[in-house]
ModelCIF file with pLDDT and N, C-alpha, C, O atoms, coordinates in Angstrom:
data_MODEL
#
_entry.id   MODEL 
#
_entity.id                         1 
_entity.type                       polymer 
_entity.pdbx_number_of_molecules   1 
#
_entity_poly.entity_id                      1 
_entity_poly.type                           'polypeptide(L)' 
_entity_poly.nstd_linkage                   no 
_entity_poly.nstd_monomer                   no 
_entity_poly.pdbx_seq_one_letter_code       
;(UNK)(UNK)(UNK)(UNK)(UNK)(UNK)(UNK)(UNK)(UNK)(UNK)(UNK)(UNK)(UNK)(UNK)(UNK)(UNK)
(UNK)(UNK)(UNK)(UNK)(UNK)(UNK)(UNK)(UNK)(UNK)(UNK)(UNK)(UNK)(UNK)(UNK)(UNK)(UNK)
(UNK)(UNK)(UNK)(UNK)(UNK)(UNK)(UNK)(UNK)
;
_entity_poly.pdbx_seq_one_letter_code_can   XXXXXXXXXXXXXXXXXXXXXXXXXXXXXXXXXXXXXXXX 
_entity_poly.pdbx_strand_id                 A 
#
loop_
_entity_poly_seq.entity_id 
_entity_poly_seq.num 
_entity_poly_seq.mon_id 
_entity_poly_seq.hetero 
1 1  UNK n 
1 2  UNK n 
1 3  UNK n 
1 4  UNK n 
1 5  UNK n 
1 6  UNK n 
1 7  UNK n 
1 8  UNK n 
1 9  UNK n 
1 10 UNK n 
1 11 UNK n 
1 12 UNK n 
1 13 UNK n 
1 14 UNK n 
1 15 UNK n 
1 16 UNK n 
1 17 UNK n 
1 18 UNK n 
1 19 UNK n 
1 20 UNK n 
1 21 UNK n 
1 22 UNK n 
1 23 UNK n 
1 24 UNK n 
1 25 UNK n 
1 26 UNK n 
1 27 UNK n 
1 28 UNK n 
1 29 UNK n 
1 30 UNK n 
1 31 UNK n 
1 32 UNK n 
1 33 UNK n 
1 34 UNK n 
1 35 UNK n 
1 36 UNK n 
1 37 UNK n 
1 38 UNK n 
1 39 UNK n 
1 40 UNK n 
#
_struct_asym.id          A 
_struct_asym.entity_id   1 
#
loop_
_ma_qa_metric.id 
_ma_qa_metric.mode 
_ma_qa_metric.name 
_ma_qa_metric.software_group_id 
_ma_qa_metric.type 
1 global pLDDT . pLDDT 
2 local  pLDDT . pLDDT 
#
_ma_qa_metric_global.metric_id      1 
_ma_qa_metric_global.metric_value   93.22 
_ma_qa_metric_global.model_id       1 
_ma_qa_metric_global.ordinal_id     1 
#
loop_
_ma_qa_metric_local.label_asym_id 
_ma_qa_metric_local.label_comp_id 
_ma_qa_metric_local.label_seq_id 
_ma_qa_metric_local.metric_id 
_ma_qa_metric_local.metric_value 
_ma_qa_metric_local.model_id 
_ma_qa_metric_local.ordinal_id 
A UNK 1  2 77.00 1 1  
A UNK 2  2 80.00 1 2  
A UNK 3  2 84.00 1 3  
A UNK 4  2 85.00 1 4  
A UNK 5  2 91.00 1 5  
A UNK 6  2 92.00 1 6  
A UNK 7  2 94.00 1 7  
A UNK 8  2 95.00 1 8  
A UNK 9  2 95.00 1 9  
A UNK 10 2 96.00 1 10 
A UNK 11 2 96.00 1 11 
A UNK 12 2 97.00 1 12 
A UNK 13 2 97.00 1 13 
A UNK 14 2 98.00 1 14 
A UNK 15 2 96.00 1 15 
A UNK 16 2 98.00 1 16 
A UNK 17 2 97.00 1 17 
A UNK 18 2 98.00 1 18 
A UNK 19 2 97.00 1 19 
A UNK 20 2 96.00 1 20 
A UNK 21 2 97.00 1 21 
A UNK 22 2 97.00 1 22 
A UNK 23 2 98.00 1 23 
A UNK 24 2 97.00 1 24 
A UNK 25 2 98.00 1 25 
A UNK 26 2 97.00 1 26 
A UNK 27 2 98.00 1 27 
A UNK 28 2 98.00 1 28 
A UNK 29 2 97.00 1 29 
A UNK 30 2 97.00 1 30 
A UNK 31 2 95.00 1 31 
A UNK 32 2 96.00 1 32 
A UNK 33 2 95.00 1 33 
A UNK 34 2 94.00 1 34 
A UNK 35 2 92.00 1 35 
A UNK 36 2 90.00 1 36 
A UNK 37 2 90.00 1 37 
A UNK 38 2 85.00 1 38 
A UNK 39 2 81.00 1 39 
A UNK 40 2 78.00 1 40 
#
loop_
_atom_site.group_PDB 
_atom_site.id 
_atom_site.type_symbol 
_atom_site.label_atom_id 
_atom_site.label_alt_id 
_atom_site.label_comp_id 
_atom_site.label_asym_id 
_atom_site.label_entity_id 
_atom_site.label_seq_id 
_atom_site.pdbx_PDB_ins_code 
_atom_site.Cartn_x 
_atom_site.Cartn_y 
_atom_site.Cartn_z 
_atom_site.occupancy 
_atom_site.B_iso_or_equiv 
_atom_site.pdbx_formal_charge 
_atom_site.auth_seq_id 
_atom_site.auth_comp_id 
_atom_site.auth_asym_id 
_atom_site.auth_atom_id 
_atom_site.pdbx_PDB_model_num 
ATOM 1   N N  . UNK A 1 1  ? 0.838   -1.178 0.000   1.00 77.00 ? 1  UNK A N  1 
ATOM 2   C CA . UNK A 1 1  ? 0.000   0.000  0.000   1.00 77.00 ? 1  UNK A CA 1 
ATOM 3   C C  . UNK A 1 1  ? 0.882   1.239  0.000   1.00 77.00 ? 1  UNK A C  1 
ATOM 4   O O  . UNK A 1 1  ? 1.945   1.266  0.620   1.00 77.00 ? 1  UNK A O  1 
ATOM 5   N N  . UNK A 1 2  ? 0.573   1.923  -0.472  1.00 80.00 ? 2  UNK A N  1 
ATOM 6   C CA . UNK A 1 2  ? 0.894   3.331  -0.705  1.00 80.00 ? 2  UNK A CA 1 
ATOM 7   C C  . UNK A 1 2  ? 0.394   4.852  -0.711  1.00 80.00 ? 2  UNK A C  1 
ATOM 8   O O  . UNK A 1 2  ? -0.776  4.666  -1.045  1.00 80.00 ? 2  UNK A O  1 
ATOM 9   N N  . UNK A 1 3  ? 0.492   5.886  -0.597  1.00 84.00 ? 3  UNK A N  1 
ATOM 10  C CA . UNK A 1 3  ? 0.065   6.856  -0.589  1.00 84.00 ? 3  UNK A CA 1 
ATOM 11  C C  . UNK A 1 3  ? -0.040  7.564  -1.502  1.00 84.00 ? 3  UNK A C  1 
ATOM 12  O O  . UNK A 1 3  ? 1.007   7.588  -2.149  1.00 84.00 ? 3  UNK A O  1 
ATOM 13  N N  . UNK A 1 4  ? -1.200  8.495  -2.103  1.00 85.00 ? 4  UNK A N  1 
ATOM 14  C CA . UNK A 1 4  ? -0.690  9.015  -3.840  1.00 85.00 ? 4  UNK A CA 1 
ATOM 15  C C  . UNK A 1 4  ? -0.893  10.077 -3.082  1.00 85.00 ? 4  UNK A C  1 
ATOM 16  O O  . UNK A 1 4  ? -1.709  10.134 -2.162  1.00 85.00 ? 4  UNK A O  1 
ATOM 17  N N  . UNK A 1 5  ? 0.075   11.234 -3.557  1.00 91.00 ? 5  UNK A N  1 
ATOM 18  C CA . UNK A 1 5  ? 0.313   12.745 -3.441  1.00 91.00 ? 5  UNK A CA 1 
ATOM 19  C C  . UNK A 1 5  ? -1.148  12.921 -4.166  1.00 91.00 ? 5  UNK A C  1 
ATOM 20  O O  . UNK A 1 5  ? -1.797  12.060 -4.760  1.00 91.00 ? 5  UNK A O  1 
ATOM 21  N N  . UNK A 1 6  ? -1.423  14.109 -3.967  1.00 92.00 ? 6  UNK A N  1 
ATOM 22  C CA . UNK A 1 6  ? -2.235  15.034 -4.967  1.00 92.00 ? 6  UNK A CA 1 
ATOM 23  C C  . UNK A 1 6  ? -2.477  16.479 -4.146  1.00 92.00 ? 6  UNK A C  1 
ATOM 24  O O  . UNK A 1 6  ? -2.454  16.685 -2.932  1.00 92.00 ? 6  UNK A O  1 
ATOM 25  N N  . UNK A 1 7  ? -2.724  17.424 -5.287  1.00 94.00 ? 7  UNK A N  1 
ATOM 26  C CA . UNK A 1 7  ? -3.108  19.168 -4.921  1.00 94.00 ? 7  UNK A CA 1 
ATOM 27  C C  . UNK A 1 7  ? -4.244  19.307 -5.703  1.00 94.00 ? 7  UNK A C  1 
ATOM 28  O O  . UNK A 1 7  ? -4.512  19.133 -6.891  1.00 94.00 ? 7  UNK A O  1 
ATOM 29  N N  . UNK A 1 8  ? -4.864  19.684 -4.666  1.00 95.00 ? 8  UNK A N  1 
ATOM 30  C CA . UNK A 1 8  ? -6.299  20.013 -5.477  1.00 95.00 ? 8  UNK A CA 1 
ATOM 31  C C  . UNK A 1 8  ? -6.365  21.884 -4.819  1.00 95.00 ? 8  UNK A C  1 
ATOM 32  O O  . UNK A 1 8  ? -5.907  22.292 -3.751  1.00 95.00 ? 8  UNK A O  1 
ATOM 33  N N  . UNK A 1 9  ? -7.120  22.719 -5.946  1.00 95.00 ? 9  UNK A N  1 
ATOM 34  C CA . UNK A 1 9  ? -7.688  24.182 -5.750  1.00 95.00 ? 9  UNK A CA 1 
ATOM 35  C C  . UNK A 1 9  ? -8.901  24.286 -5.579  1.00 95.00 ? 9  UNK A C  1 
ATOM 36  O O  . UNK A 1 9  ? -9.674  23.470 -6.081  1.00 95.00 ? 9  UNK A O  1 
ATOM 37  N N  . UNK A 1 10 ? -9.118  24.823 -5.189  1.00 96.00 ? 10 UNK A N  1 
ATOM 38  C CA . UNK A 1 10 ? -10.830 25.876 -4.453  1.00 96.00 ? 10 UNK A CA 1 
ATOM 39  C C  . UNK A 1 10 ? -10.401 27.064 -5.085  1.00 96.00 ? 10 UNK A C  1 
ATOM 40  O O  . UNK A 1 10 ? -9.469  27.753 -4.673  1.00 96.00 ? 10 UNK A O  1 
ATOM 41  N N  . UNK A 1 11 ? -11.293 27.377 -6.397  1.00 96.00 ? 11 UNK A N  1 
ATOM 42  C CA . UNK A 1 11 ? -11.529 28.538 -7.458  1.00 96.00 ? 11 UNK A CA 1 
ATOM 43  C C  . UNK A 1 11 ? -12.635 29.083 -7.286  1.00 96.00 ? 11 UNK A C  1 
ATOM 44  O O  . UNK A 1 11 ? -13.533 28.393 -7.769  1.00 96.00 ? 11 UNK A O  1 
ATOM 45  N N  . UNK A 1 12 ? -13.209 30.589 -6.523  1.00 97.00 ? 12 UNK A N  1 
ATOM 46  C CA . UNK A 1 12 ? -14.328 30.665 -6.587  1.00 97.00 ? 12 UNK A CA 1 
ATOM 47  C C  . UNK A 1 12 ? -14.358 31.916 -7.253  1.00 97.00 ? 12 UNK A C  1 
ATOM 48  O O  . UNK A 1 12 ? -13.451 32.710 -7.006  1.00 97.00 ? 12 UNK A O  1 
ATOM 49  N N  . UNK A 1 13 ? -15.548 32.328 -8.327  1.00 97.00 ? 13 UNK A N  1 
ATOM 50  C CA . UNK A 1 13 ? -15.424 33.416 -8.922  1.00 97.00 ? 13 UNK A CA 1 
ATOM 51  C C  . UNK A 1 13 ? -16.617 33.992 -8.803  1.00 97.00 ? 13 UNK A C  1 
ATOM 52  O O  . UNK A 1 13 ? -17.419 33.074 -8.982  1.00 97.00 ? 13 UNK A O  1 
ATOM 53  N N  . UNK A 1 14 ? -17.162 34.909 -8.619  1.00 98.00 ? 14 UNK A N  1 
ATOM 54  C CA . UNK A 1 14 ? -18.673 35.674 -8.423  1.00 98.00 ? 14 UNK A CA 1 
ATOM 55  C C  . UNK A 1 14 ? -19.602 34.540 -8.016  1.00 98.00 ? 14 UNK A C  1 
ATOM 56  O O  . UNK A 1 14 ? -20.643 34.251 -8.606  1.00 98.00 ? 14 UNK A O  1 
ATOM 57  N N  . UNK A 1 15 ? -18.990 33.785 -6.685  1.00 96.00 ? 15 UNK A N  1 
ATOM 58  C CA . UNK A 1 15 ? -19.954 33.346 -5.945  1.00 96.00 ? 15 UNK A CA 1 
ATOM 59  C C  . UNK A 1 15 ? -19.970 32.032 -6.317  1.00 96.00 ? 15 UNK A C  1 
ATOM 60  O O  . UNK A 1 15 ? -20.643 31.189 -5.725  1.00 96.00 ? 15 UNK A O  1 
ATOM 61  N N  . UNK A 1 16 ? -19.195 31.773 -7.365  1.00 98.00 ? 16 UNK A N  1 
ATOM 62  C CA . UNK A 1 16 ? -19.572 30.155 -7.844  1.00 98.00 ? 16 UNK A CA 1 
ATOM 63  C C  . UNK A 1 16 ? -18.303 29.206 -8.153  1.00 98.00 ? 16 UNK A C  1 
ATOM 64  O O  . UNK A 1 16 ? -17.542 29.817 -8.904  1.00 98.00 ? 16 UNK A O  1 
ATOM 65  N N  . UNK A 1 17 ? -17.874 28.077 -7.871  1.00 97.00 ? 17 UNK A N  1 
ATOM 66  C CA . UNK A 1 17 ? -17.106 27.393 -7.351  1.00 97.00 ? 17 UNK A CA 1 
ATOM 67  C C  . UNK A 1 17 ? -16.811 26.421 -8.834  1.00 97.00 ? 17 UNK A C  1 
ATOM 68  O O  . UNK A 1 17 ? -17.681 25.858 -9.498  1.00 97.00 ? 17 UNK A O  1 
ATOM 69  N N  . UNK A 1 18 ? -15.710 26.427 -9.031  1.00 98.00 ? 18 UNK A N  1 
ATOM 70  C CA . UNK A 1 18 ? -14.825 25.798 -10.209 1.00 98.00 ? 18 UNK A CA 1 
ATOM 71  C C  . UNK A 1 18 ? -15.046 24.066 -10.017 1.00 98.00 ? 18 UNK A C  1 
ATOM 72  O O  . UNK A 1 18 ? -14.369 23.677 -9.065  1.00 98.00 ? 18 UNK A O  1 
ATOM 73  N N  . UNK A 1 19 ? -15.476 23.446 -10.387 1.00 97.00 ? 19 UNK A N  1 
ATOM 74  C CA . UNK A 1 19 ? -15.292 21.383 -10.698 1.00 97.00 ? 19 UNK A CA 1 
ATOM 75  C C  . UNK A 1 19 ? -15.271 21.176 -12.046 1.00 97.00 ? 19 UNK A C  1 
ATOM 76  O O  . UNK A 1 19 ? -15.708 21.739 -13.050 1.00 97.00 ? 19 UNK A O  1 
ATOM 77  N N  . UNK A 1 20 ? -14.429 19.885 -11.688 1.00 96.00 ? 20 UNK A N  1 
ATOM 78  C CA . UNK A 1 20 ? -14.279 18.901 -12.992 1.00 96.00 ? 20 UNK A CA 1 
ATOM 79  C C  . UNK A 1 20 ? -15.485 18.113 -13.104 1.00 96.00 ? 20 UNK A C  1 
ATOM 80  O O  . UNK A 1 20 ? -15.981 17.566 -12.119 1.00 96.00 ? 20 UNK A O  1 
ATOM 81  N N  . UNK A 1 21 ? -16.000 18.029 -14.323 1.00 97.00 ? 21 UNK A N  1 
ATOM 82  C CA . UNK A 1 21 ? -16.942 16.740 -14.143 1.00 97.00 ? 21 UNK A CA 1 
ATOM 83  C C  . UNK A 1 21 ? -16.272 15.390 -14.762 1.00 97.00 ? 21 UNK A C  1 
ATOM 84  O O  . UNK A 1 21 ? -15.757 15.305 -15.877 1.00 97.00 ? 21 UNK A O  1 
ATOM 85  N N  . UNK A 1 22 ? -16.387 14.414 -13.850 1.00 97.00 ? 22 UNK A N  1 
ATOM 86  C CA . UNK A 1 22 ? -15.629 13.003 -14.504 1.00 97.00 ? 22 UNK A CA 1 
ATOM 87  C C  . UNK A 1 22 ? -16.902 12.347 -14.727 1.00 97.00 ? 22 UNK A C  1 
ATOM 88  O O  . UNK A 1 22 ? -18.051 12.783 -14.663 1.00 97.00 ? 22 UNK A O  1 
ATOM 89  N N  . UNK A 1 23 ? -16.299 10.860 -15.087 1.00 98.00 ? 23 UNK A N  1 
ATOM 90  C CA . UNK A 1 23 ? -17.249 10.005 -15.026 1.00 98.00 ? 23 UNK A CA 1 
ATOM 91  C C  . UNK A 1 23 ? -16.594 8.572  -14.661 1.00 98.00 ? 23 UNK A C  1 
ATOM 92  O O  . UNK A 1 23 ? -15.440 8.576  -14.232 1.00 98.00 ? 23 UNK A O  1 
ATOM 93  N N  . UNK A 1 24 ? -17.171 7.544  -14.789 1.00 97.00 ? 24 UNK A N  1 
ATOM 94  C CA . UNK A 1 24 ? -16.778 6.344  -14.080 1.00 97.00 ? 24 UNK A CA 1 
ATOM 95  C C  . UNK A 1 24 ? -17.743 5.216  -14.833 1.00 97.00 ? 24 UNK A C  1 
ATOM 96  O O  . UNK A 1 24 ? -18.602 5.460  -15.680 1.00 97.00 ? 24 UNK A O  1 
ATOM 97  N N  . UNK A 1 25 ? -17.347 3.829  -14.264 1.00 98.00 ? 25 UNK A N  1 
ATOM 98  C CA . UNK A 1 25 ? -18.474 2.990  -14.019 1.00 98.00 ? 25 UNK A CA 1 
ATOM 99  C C  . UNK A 1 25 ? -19.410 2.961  -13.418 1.00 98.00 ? 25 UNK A C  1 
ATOM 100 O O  . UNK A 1 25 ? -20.442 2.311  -13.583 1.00 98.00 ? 25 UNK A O  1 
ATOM 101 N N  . UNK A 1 26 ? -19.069 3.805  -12.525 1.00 97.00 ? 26 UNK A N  1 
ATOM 102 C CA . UNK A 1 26 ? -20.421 3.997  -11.437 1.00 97.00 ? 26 UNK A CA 1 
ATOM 103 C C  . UNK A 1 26 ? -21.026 5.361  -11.756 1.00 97.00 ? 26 UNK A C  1 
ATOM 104 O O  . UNK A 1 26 ? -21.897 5.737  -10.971 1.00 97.00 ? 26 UNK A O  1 
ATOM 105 N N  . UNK A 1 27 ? -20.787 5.983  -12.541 1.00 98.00 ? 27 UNK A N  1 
ATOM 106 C CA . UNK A 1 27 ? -21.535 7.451  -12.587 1.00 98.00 ? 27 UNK A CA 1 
ATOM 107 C C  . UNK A 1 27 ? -20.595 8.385  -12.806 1.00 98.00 ? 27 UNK A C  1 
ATOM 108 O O  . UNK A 1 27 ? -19.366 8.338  -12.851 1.00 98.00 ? 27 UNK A O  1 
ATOM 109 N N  . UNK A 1 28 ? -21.526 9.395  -12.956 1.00 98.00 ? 28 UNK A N  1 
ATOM 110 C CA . UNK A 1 28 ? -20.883 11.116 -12.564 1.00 98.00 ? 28 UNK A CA 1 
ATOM 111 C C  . UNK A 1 28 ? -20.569 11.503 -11.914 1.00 98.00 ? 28 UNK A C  1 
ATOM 112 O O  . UNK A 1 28 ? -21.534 11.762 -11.195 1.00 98.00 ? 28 UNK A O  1 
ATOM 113 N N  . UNK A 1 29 ? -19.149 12.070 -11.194 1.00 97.00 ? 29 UNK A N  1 
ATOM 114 C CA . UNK A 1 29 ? -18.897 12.368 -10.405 1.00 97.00 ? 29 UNK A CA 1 
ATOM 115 C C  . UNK A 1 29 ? -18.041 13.532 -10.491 1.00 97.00 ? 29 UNK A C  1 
ATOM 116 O O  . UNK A 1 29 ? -17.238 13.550 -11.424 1.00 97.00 ? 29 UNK A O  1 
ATOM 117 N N  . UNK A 1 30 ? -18.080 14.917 -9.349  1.00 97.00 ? 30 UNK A N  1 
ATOM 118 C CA . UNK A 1 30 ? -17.541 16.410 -9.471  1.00 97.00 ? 30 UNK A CA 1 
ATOM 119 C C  . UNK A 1 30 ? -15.992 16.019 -8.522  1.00 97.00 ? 30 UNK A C  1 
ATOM 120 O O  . UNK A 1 30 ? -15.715 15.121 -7.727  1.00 97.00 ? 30 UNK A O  1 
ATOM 121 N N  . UNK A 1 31 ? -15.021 17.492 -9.228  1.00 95.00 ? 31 UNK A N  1 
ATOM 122 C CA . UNK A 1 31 ? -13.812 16.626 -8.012  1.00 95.00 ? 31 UNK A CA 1 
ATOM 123 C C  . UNK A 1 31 ? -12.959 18.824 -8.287  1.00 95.00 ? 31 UNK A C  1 
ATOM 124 O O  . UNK A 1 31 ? -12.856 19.546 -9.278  1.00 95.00 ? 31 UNK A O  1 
ATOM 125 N N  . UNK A 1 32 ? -12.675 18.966 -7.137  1.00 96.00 ? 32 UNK A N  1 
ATOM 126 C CA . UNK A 1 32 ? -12.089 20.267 -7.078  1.00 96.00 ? 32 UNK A CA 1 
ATOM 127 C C  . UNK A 1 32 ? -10.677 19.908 -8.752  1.00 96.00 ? 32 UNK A C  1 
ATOM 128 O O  . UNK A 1 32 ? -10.180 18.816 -9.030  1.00 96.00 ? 32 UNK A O  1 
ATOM 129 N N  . UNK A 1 33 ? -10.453 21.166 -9.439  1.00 95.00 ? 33 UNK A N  1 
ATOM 130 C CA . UNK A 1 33 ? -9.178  20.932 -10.151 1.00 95.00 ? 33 UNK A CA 1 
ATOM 131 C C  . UNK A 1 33 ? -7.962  20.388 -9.641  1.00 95.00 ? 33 UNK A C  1 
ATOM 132 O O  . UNK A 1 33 ? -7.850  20.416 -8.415  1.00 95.00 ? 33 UNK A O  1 
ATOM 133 N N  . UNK A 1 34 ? -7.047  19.909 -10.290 1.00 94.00 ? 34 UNK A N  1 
ATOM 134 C CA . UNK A 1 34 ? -5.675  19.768 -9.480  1.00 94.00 ? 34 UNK A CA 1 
ATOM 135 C C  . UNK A 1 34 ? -4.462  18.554 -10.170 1.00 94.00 ? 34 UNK A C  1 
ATOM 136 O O  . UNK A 1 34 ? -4.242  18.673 -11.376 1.00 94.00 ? 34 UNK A O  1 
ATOM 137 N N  . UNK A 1 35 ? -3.925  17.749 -9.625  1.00 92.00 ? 35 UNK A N  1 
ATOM 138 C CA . UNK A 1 35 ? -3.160  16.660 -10.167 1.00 92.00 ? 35 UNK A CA 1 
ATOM 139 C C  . UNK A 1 35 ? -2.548  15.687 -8.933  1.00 92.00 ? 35 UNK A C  1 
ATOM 140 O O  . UNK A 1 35 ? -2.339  15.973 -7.755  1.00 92.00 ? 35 UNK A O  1 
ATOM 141 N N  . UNK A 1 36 ? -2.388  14.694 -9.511  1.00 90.00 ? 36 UNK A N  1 
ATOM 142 C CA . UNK A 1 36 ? -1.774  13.806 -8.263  1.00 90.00 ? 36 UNK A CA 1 
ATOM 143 C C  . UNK A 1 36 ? -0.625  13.371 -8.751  1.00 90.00 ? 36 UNK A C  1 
ATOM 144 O O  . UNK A 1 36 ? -0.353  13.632 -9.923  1.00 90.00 ? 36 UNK A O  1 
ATOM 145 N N  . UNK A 1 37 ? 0.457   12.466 -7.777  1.00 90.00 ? 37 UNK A N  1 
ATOM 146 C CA . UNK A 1 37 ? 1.513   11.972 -8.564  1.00 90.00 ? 37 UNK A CA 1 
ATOM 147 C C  . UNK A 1 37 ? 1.512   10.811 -8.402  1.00 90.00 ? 37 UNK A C  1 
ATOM 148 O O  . UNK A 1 37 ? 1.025   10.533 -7.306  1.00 90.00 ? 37 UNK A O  1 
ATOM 149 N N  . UNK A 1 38 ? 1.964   9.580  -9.214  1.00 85.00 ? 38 UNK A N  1 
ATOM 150 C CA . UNK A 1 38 ? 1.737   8.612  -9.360  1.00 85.00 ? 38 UNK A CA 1 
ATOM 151 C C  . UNK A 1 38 ? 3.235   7.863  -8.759  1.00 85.00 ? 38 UNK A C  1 
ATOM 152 O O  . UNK A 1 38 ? 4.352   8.158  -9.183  1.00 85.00 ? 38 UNK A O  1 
ATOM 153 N N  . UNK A 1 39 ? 2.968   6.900  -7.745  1.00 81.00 ? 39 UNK A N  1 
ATOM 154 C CA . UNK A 1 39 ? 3.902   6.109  -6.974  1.00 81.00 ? 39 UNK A CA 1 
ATOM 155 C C  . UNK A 1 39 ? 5.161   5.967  -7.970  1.00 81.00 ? 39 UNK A C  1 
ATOM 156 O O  . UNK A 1 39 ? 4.841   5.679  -9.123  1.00 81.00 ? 39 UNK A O  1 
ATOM 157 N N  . UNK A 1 40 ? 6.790   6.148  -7.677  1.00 78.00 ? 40 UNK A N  1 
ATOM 158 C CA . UNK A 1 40 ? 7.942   5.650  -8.359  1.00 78.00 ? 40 UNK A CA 1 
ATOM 159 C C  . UNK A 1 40 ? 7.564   6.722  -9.587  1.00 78.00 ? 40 UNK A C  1 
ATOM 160 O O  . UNK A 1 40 ? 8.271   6.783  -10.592 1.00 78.00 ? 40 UNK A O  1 
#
């Protein structure tokens, strides 16, 4: 097991708040902008 880095931002501009929309197998899902780093 391992730990993945990531930075995520909180963008808010005239009141209204910046997300990604992804998606999945399981659905739609919102996630703040940002990047992670991947183990090695």
């Amino acid at each position: 097991m391992y730990v993945r880095n990531s930075l995520k931002a909180v963008i808010l501009h005239n009141n209204r708040i910046l997300l990604t929309e992804n998606q999945d197998e399981e659905g739609v899902f919102y996630l703040f902008p940002g990047g992670g780093q991947n183990h090695g």
